[in-house]
BANU-791782 format. One record per residue (C-alpha): residue in three letters; x negated, y, z negated. Coordinates in steps of 0.1 Angstrom, whole numbers, plus 5000, padded with zeros to 4 digits. Each point is the difference from the previous one (the first is absolute). Layout:
BEGIN
AlaXYZ...
REM end
This chain:
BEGIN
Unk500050005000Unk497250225008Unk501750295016Unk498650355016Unk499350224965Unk501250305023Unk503349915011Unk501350104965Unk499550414993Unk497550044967Unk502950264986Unk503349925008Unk502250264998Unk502250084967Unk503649915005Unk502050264996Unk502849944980Unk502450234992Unk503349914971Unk503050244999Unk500650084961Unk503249815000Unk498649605009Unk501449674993Unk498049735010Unk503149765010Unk500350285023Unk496749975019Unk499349625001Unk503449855000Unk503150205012Unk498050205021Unk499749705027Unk504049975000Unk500250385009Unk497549925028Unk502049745015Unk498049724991Unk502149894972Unk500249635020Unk496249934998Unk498649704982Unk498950194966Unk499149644983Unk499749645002Unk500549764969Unk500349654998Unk501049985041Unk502650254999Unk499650335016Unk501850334986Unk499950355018Unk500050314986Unk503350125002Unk500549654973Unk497650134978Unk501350324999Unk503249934993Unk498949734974Unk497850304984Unk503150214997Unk502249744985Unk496949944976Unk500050374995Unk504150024993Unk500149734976Unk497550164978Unk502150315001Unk502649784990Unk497949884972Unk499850354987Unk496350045014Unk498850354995Unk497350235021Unk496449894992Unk501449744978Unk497549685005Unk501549655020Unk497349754993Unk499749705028Unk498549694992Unk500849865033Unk498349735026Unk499350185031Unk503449995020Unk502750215022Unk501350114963Unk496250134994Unk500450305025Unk504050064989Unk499450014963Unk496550215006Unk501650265027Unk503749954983Unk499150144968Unk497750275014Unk502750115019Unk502250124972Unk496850154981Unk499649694978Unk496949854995Unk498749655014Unk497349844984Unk498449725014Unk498749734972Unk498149705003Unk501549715000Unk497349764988Unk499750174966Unk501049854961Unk503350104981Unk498050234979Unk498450185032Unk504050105007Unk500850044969Unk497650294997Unk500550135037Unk503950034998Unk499850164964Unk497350255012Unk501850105033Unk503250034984Unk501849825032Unk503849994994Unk500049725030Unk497949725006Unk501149825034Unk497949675006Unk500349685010Unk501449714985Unk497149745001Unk497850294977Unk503150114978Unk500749614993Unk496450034986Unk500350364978Unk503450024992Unk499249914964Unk498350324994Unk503750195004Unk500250064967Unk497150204994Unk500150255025Unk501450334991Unk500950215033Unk501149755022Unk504249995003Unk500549815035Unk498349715018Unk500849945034Unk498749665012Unk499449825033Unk501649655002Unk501450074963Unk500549624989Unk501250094966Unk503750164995Unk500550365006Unk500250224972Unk500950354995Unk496550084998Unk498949705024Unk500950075039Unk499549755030Unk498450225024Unk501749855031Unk503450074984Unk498350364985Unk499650145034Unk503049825017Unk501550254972Unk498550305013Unk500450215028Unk497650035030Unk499950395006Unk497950174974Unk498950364998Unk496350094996Unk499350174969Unk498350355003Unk496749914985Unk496950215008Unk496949895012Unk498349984965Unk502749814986Unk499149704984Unk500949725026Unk498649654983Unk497849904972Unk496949735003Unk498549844969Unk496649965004Unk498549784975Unk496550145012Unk498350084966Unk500249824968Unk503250094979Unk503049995011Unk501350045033Unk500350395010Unk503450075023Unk498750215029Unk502550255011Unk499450035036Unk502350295018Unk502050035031Unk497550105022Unk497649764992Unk500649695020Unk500450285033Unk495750094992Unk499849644998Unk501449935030Unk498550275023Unk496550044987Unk499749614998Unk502449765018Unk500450225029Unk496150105009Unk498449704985Unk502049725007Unk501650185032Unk503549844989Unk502750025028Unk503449915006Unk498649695016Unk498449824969Unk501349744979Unk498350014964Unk499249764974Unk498649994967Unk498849774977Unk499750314978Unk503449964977Unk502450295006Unk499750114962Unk496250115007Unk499350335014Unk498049865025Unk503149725012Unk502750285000Unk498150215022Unk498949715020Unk503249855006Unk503350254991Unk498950365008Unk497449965026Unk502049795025Unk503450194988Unk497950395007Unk499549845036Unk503849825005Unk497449625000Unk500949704985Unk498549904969Unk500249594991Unk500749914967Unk498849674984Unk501549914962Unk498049724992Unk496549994984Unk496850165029Unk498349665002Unk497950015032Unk501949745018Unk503350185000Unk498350345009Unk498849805032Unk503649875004Unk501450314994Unk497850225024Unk500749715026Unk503950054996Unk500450305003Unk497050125021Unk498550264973Unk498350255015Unk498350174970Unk499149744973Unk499050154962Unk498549764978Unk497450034972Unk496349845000Unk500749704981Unk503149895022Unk497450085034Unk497749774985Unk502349744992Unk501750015034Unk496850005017Unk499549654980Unk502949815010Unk498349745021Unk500850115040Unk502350244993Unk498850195034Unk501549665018Unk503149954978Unk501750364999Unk500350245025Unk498650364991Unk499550165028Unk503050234997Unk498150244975Unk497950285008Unk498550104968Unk500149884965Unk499350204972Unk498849954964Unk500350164973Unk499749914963Unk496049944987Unk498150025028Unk499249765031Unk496849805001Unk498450095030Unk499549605006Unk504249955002Unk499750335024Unk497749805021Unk501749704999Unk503450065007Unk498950185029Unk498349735014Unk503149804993Unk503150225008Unk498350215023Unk501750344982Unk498350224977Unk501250074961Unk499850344990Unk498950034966Unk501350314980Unk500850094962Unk502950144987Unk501650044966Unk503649994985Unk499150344991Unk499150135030Unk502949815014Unk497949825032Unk496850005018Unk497650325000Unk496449795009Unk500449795032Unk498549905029Unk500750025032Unk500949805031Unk496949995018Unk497850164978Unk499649744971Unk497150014980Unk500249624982Unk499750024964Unk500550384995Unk504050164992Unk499450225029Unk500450385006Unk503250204980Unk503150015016Unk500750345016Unk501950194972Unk498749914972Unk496250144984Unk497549854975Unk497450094981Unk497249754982Unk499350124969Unk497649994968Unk501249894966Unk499850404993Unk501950065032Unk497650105026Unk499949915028Unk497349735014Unk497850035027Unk500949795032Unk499149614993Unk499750074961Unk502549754984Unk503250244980Unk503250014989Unk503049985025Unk502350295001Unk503150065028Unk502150315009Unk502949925023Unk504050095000Unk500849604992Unk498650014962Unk502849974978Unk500950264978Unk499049884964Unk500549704979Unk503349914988Unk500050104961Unk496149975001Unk499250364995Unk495849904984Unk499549785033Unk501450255025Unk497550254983Unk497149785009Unk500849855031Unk502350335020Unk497550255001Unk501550315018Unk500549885037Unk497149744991Unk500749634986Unk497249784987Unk500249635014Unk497749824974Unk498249905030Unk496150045006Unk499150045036Unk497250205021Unk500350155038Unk497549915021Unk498550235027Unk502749905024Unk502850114975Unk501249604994Unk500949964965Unk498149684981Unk502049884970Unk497649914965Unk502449904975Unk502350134976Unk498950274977Unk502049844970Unk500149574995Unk502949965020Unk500449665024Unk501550015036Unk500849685005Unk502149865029Unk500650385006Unk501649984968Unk498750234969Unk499049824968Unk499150104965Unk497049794985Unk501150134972Unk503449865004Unk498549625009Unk497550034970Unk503150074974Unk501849725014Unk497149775001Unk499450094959Unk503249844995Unk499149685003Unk499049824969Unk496549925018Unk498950295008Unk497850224975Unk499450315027Unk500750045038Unk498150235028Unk501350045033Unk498250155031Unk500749995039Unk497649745013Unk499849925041Unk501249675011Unk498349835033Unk501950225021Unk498750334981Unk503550074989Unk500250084962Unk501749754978Unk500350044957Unk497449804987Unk500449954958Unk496949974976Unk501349834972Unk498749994960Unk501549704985Unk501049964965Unk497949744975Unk501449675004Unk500850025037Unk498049875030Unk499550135041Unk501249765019Unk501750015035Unk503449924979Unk499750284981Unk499350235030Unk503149865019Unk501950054969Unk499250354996Unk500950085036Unk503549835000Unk500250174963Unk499550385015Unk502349915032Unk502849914976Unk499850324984Unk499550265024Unk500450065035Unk498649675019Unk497750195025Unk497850154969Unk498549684985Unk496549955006Unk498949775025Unk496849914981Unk499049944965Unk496349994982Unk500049924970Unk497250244974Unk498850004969Unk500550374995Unk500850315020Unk497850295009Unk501450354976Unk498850314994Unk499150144965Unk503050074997Unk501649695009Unk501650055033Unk499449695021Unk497550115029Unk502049875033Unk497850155021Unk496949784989Unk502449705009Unk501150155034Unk495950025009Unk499449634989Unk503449855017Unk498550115034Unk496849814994Unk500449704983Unk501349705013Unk503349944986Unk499749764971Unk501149625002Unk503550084984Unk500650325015Unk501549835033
REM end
């Protein structure tokens, strides 16, 4: 995929985008296509079924009624814990419609994880589907804003509190007036779990998904009319409902939705199917595609013309590889649930393997000292982004909105350098946080669940690279007197933590130590670990 370097201009021209005062953002990506007289176009495919946009419209409005019915308010929060779906677009668009506020909300999370989201967010209305309310519905009684729950495929009775969403909407009616929001009105919320604590709820404004859209989606990824998009990117991530709901809806494409787990088999399938055209994965699913045995011979994926990545970043070896293979390049960028979607890419044509490429036109950044400064060019530094798509504060987090929102400036956590040819080379995080599987975990989180077990004396965690330079949580584990290592024990402790918090966080290997590294003052010394997990083979009962 070694194209010409010159057939891409260095500087790009800034988009210029221009947002009346009074902006809804149903408006723009949704009813906008009905007014243009494309309201029979394919908007999405799920599970071999094909629905335009006129359907989802009119499911949005229905969506948007029955909330109304439900006594929802303006800027009153509708949280959606909800497989990606046609109802994913109508409950998202429906309740920003009427000025409500949609929250997308990861599905794979623990009863406490909800517990805390729906208390913090206030949401009067949770609409979900069944399969995930069958597995939280015992937490009802201790959340203390929630008055309806509207769910899909509702096996249970209906309550007055409990509405089948089928029969909800059936209820409504299918012409709903757009409420006069302004541009700056908050539109949806994101958690991000990005630091340690507690989630923060991002509150991301009407205009942002447009900057998104037109400094990204548009220039970068050239998005048309024509394409059909897939991702393996969850629609509850800020990178899968930019990927897959308001990039293909700001162009009037079709977007494919898949409800069942991203294994790499059924991302093949699906891109065969329905003849993706712009694939979004994350490193660790590129990798394990590219090791399913002949899966260049088995599945057909000649239909897509770029694949992107986004998440931790991409091995230059997987770049390589699935080039080689698929014959189309991934473009590796970075993005952030507060910055809404990606600000770093590169670019079709001129990738630069290993490197997050050049900023996206629209957004600036600066490389800074711990004192601020700025760093020469190729001097490692903190990561700070300006851009219209940063959300507007934390929800209720007023200390963390102080040190990460600075003026127009946010700081990532991220350590990177520019080099002379202005491609951006991510170094790490500036705190202890793990992206794994494009996922963000707390060691401090695994190491807390991990003293738990009756075993275990003291726990470390630290990011260590697998053999496919991915990172993966490895644990360093102090045992108690009167307990042995042994590969039991290290299998136990992994099924222990995947019990107890969210599966993807265990760690993938174990070594077992007679004490931890700590500073006078006792805090354990990760980064001593991190240095020595890159080096040493990994111990017999680590595997």
């Amino acid at each position: 995929m070694h194209h010409m370097q010159d057939s891409v201009p260095t500087n790009p021209p800034i988009p210029n985008v221009v947002i009346p005062d009074q902006f809804n953002a149903a408006t723009a990506f949704l009813d906008r296509h009905l007014l243009e007289g494309q309201g029979e176009s394919i908007a999405v495919y799920h599970e071999g079924h094909a629905y335009t946009y006129a359907q989802i419209a009119e499911l949005a409005n229905r969506v948007g009624n029955g909330l109304l019915e439900l006594g929802v308010d303006m800027e009153q929060r509708v949280a959606l814990i909800l497989l990606d779906s046609p109802q994913y677009p109508a409950a998202f668009f429906g309740a920003i419609k009427i000025g409500a506020v949609p929250i997308p909300t990861n599905t794979a999370l623990r009863p406490d994880d909800y517990v805390y989201m729906l208390n913090d967010s206030r949401a009067r209305i949770l609409i979900i589907h069944d399969a995930l309310w069958q597995s939280i519905k015992h937490i009802l009684p201790r959340l203390t804003s929630l008055r309806h729950i509207v769910v899909i495929g509702l096996q249970d009775a209906e309550t007055t509190t409990l509405h089948d969403f089928d029969r909800w909407v059936e209820h409504a009616s299918s012409s709903l007036a757009t409420a006069a929001t302004s541009k700056d009105d908050s539109a949806f919320w994101l958690y991000s779990s990005g630091s340690t604590g507690f989630p923060k709820g991002c509150v991301h404004l009407q205009h942002d998904m447009v900057y998104c859209t037109e400094y990204y989606a548009k220039p970068i990824l050239g998005i048309n009319k024509h394409d059909i998009t897939f991702s393996a990117a969850k629609l509850y991530f800020a990178y899968g409902l930019g990927n897959n709901l308001y990039f293909p809806f700001s162009v009037g494409a079709k977007a494919a939705y898949y409800s069942g787990r991203p294994l790499p088999e059924a991302m093949f399938q699906a891109v065969e199917q329905y003849h993706a055209t712009i694939f979004y994965g994350v490193p660790t699913l590129y990798a394990s595609m590219l090791a399913l045995p002949d899966a260049a011979k088995r599945f057909d994926f000649s239909s897509v013309r770029v694949c992107v990545s986004a998440g931790e970043s991409l091995p230059a070896d997987i770049l390589r590889r699935w080039e080689d293979t698929f014959h189309v390049p991934i473009l590796d960028g970075i993005g952030s649930t507060e910055i809404l979607h990606i600000f770093i890419s590169n670019r079709i044509g001129a990738i630069k393997a290993g490197s997050t490429g050049k900023l996206v036109p629209g957004y600036e950044a600066r490389i800074t000292d711990e004192q601020d400064h700025p760093v020469p060019q190729g001097n490692i530094g903190n990561l700070l982004i300006s851009g219209d798509s940063i959300a507007a504060f934390y929800w209720n987090k007023h200390e963390k909105t102080k040190q990460t929102f600075n003026g127009r400036w946010i700081h990532t956590g991220d350590k990177y350098y520019q080099d002379e040819e202005g491609y951006y080379w991510y170094c790490g995080r500036s705190d202890d946080m793990l992206k794994v599987g494009g996922q963000w975990v707390s060691p401090v989180e695994v190491e807390n669940t991990l003293i738990a077990h009756p075993a275990v004396l003291e726990a470390a965690v630290v990011g260590v690279f697998d053999e496919s330079d991915l990172i993966k949580p490895k644990a360093y584990v102090t045992l108690r007197p009167g307990h042995a290592p042994s590969d039991a024990l290290a299998d136990e402790l992994k099924a222990f933590v995947r019990e107890r918090i969210a599966a993807f966080k265990y760690p993938r290997y174990i070594e077992f130590i007679p004490e931890l590294p700590k500073t006078a003052t006792g805090k354990i010394q990760r980064f001593l670990l991190r240095e020595t997990g890159r080096t040493e083979p990994l111990a017999p009962n680590t595997k």
